[in-house]
N, C-alpha and C positions, 0 to 999 in steps of 0.2 A: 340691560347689559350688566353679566355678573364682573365685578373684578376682586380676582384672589392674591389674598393678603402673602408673601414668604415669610409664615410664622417659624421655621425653621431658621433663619436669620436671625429671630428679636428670642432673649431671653426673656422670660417673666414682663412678657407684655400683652399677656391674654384678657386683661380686661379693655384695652386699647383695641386688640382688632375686633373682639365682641363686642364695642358700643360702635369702631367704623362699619362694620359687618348690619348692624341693625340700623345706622342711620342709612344708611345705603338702599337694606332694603326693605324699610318703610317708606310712603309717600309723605314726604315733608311737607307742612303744611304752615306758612309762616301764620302765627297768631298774633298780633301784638298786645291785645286785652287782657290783663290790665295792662297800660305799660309800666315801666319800670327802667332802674340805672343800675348798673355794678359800679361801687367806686370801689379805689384803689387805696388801701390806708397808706399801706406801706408795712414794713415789717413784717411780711405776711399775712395780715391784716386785710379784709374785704369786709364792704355792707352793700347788701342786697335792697332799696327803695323800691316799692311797689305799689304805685296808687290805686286804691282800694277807697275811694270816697262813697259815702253810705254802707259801707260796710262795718259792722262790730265786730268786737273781738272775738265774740260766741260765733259770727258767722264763717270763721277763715276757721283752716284746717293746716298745720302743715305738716308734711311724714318725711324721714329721711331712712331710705332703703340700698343698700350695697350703693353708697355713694351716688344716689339720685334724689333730690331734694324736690320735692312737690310744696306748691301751695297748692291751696284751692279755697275757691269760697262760693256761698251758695245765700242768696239770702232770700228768706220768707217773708213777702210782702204779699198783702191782700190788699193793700191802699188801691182805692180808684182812681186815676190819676184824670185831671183833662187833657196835663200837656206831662209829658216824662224826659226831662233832658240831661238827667244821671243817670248815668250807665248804673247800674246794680246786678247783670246778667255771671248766671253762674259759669266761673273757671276754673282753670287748671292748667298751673303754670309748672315746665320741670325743668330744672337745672342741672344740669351733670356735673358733680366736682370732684375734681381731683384729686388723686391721693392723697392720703393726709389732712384734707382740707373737714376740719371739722365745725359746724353749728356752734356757736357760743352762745347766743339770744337772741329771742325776738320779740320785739314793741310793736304796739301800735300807736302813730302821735300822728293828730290832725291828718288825719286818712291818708296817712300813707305808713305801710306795713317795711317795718325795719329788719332785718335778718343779717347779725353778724357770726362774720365766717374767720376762721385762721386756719392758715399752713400750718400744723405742726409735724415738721420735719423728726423722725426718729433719731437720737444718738447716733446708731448706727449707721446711716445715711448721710450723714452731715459728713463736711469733706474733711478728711483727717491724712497724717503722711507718713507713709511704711518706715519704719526705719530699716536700711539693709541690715539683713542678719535676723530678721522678724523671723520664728515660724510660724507665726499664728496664735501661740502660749505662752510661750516666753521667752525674751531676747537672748540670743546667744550670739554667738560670732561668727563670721564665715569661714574662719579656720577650724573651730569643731565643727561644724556644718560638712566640711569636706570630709575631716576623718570620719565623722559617723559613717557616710559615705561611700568610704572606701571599703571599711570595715562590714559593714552590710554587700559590700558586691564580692568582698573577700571569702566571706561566711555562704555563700551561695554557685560561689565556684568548685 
């Protein structure tokens, strides 16, 4: 079943229906290995927990590409085991983030892999308030506003 996005409706939201448009039509496959928490700092503020026990820091890999964030890890073991009851199997974990939302750091502390993230919202984006009589450059009044106005519909009659 296809279903199509009214991209003619949303302005500057093409990276929204191209990531609906591929979950869609990929076969979603829930993985939960390794698992893992988002918490919420606040502020704009997130960390990413990922337990990764047996794993080094040489074995984890992480990439962030057009706002998709991968881990992955992969570890090289030759040990013969008798009984194996840590998981160590290679992955690849991806997270989609949000505009704006950039990587700050990532630790590793008693196997579990840290990745902190923030919002940072641009100046221009943050919510600010017109004042009437704004053009865009510099504030004037809505009574010049009107004569330029006139004067421009006068000049072209």
């Amino acid at each position: 079943m296809t279903i199509h996005f009214p991209h003619h409706a949303f302005v500057g939201f093409d990276r929204l229906f191209n990531e609906l448009e591929r979950l869609q039509d990929s076969k979603l496959q829930t993985n939960n290995y390794p698992p893992h928490n988002i918490i919420d700092l606040g502020d704009n503020k997130f960390t990413i927990e990922i337990a990764v026990a047996g794993f080094a820091q040489d074995d984890l890999t992480l990439t962030l590409e057009d706002g998709v964030l991968t881990v992955s890890g992969e570890k090289d073991d030759k040990r013969s085991y008798a009984y194996k009851g840590i998981s160590a199997r290679k992955f690849s974990k991806v997270f989609n983030l949000a505009e704006h939302v950039h990587v700050t750091g990532a630790d590793l502390q008693n196997g579990i892999l840290i990745v902190d993230l923030e919002k940072v919202v641009p100046e221009e984006m943050k919510p600010r308030t017109i004042p009437i009589g704004y053009t865009g450059k510099t504030h004037t009044n809505a009574k010049e506003n009107r004569k330029l106005l006139k004067e421009s519909i006068t000049e072209t009659i």
